[in-house]
Backbone as a ProteinNet text record, in pm:
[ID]
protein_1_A
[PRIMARY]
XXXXXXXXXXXXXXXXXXXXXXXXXXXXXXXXXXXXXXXXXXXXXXXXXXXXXXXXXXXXXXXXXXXXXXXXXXXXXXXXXXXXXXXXXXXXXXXXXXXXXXXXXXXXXXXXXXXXXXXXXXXXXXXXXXXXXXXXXX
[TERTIARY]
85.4	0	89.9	25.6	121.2	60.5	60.4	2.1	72.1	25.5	97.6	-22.6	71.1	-36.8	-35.9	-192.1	-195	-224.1	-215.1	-189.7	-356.8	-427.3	-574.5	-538.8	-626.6	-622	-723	-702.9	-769.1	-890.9	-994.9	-1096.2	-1166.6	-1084.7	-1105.4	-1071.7	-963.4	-956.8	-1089.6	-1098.4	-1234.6	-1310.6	-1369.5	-1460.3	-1452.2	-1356.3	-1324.9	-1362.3	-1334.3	-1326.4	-1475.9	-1563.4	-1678.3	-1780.2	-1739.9	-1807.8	-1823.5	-1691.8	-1596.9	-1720.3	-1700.2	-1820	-1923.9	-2020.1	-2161.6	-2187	-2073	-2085.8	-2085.8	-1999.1	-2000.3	-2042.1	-2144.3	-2261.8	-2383.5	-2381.4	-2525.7	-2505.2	-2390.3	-2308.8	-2344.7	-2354.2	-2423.1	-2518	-2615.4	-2775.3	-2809.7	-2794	-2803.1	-2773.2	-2680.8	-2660.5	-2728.8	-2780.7	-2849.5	-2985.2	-3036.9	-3177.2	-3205	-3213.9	-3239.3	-3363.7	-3480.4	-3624.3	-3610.3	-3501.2	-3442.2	-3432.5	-3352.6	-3318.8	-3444.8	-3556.9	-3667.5	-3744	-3777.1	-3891.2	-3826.4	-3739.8	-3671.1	-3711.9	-3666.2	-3589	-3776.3	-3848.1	-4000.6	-4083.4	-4057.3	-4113.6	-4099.7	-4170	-4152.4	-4050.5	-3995.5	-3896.6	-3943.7	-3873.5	-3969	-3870.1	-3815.6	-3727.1	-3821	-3839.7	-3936.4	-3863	-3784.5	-3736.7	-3804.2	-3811.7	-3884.2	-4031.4	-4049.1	-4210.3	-4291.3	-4182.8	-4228.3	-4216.2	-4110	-4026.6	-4097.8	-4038.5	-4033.9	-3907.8	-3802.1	-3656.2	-3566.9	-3537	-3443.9	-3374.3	-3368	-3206.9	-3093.7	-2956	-2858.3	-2799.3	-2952.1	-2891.9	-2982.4	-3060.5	-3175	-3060.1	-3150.8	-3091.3	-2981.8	-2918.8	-2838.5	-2840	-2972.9	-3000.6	-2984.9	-3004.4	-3003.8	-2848	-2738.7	-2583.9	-2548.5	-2616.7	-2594.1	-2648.5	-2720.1	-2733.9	-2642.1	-2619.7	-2560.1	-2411.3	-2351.1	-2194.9	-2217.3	-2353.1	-2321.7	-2376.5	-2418	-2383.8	-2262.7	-2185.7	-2047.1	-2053	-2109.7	-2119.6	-2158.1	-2001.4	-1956.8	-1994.6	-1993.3	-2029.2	-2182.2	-2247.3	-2428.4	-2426	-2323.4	-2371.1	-2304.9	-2257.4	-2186.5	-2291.8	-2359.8	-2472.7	-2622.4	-2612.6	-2734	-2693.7	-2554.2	-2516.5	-2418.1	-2273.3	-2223.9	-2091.8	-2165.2	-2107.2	-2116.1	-2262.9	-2266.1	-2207.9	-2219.9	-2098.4	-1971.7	-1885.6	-1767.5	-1769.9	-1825.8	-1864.7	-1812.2	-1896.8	-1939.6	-1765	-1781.5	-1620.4	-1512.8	-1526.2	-1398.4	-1362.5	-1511.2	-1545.4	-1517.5	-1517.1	-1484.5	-1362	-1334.3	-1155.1	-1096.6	-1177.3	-1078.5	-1082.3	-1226.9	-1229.1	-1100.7	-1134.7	-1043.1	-865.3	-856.2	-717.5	-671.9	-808.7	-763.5	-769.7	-868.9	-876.1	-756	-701.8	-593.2	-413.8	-416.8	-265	-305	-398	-457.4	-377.6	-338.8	-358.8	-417.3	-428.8	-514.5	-454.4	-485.7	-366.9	-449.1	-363	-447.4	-369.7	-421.8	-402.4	-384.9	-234.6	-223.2	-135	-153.9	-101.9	-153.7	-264.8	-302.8	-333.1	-274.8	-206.7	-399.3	-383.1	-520.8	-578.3	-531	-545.9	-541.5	-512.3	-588.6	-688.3	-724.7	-858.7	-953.7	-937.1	-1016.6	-1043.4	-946.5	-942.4	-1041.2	-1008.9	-1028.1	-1233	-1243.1	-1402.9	-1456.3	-1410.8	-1463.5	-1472.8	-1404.7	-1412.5	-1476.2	-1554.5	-1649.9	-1764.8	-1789.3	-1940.9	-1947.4	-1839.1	-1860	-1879.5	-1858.5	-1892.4	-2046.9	-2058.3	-2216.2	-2321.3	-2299.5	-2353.9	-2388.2	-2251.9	-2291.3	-2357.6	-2291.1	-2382.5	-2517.4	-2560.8	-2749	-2761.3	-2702.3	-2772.2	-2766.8	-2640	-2633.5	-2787.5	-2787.9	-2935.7	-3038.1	-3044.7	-3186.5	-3185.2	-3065.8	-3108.1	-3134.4	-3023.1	-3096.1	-3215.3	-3317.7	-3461.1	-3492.6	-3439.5	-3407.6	-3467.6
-116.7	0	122.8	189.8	348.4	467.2	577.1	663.1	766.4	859.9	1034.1	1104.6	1237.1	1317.3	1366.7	1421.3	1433.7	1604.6	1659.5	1818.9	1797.6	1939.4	1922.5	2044	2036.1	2174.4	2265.8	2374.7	2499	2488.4	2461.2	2448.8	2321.5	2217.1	2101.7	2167.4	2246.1	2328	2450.6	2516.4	2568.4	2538	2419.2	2356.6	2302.7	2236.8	2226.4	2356.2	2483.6	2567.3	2635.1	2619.6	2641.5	2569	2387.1	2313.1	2356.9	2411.3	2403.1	2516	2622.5	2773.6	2721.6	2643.1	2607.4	2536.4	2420.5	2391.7	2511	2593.7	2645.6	2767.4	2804.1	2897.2	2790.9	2656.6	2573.3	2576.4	2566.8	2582.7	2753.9	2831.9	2952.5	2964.9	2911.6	2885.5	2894.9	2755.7	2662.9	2714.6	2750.6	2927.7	3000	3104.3	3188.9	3182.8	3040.3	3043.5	2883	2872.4	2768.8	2723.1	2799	2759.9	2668.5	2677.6	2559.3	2473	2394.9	2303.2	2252.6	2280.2	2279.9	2205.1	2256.5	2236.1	2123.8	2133	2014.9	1903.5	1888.1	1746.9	1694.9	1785.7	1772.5	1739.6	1709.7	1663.8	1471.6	1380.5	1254.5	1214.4	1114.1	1045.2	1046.3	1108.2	1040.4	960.6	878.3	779.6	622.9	636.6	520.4	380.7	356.6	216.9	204.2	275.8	289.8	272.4	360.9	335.1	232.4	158.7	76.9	-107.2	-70.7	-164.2	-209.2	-56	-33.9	-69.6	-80.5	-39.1	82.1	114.5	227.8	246.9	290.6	297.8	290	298.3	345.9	471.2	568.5	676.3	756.1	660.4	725	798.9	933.1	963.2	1042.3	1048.4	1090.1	1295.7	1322.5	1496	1481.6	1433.5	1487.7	1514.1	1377.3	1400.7	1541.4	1561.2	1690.6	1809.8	1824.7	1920.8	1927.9	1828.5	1776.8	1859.3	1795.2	1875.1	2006.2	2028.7	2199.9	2264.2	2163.6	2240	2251.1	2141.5	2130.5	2040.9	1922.9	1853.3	1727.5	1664.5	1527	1404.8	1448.4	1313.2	1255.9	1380	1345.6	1292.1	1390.4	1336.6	1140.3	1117.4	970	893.8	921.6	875.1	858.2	967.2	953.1	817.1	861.8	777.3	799	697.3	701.9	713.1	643.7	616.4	746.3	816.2	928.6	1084.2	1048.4	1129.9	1178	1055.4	1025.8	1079.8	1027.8	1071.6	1188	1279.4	1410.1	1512.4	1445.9	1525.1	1494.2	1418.1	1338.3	1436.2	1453.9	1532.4	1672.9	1742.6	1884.5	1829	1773	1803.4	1787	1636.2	1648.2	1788.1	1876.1	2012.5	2102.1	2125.2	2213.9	2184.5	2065.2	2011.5	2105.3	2031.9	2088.5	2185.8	2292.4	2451.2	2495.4	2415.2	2508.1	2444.1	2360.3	2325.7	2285.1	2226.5	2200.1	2082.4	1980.6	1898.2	1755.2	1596.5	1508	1412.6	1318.7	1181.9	1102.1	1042	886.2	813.8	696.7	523.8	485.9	458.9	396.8	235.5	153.3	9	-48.1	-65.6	-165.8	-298.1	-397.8	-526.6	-594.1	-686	-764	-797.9	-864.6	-866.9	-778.8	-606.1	-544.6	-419.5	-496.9	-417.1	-553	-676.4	-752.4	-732	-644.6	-624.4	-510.8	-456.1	-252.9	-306.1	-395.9	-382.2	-501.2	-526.9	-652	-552.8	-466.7	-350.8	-252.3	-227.2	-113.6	-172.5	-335.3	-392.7	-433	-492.9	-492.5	-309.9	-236.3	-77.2	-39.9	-82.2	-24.5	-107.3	-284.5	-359.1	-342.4	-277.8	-231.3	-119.8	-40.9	133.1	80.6	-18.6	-21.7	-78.9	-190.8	-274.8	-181.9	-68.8	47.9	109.4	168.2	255.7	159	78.8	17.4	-40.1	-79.6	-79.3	36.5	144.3	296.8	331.7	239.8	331.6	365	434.5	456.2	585.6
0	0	0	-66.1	-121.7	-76.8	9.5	13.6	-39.5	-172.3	-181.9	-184.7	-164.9	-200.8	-323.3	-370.2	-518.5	-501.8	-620.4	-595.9	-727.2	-615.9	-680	-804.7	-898.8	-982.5	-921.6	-984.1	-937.6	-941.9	-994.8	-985.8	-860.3	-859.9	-745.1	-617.9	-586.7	-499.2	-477.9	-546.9	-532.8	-492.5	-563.6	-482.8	-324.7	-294.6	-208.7	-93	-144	-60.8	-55	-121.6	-157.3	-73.1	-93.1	15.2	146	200.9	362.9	386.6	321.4	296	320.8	216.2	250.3	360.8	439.5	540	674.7	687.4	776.4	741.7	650	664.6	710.8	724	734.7	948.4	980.7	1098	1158.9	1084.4	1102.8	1120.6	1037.6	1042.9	1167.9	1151.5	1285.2	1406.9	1446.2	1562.5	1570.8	1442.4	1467.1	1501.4	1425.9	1388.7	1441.7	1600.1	1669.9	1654.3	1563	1521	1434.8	1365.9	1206.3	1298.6	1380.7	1399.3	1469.8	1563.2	1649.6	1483.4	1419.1	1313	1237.9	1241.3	1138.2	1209.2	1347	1412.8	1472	1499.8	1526.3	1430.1	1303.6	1174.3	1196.3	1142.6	1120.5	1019.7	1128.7	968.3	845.1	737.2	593.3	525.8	586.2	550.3	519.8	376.5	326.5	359.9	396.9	448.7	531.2	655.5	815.3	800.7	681	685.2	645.9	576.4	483.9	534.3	626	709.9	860.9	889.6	1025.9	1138.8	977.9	1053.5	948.9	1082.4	1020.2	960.7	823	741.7	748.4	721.5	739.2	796.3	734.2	738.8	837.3	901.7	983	1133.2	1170	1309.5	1214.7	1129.6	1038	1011.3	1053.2	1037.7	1187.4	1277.9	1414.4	1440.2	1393	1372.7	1378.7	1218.2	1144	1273.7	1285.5	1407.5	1499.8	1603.7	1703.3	1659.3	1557.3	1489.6	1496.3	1415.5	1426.2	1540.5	1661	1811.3	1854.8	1786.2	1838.4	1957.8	1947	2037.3	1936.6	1955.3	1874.8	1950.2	2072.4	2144.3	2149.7	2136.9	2050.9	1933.4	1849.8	1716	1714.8	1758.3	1792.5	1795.6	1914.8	1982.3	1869.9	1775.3	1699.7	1566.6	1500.1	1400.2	1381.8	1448.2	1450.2	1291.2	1189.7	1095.3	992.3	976.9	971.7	988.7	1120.8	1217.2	1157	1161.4	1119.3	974.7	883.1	754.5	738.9	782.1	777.7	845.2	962.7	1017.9	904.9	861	766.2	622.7	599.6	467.6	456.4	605.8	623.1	654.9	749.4	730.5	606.4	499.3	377.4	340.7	331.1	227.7	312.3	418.9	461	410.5	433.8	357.6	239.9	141.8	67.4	-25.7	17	-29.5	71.9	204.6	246.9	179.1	161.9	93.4	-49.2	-141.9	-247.1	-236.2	-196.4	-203.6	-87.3	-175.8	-96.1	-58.8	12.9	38.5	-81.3	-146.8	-178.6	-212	-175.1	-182.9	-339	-357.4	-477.6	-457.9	-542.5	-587.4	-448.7	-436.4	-305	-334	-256.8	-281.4	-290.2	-348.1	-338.2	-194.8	-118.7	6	126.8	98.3	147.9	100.7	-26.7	-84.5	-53.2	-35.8	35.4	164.4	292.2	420	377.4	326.6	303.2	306.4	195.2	173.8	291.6	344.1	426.1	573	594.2	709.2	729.3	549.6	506.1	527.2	466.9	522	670.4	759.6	930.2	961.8	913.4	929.4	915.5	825.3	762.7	833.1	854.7	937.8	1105.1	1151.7	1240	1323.4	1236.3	1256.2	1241	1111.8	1079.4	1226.5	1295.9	1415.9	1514.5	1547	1630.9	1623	1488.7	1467.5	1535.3	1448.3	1502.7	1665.3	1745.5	1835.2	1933	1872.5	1956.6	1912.7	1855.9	1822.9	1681.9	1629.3	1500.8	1471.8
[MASK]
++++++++++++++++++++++++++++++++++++++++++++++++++++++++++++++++++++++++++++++++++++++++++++++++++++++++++++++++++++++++++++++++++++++++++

């Protein structure tokens, strides 16, 4: 396994820096206008798995995360979905990365046997966050 970093072009950088922006104007919102988060989280799931099921998605509990972060309180958002959670922190740190140095890490020449580890660690991931959700309620 190889990790470099790759140097983004100007426009991938942009974006990058654009995302980091819309995130932390949604992080603004959410501060100013504590009625957004009240009306949102007081609405019913409309997550058609749940309704349809009557278990919770993957991604259920997944907007409460999103709140929870932009209280700034990680140890809620954990608690709602954990896999989510993580997601989401991962994604602003990549942007911030890289609108601030323009460039990314990535994984090159990975041996067969650990892109067999790599995806066999992504489904015990996703398997467990769903049994997490559904046993917190969903």
């Amino acid at each position: 396994m190889n990790v470099t970093w790759v140097r983004l072009s100007g426009s991938a950088r942009w974006l990058a820096a654009y995302g980091l922006a819309f995130a932390l104007a949604g992080i603004t919102l959410v501060q100013l206008f504590p009625l957004l988060e009240a009306a949102t989280l007081s609405r019913p799931s409309p997550c058609a798995l749940k309704m349809l099921t009557g278990y919770p998605c993957l991604a259920c509990r997944g907007t409460r995360a999103v709140f929870a972060l932009a209280d700034g309180d990680f140890g809620q958002a954990i608690r709602f979905n954990p896999l989510a959670t993580l997601l989401l922190a991962s994604l602003l740190v990549m942007a911030a990365i890289a609108s601030a140095i323009g460039r990314l890490p990535t994984i090159t020449q990975m041996s067969r046997p650990w892109r067999s580890l790599c995806w066999c660690l992504l489904v015990v991931a996703l398997l467990g966050n769903w049994a997490y959700v559904i046993a917190a309620g969903g």
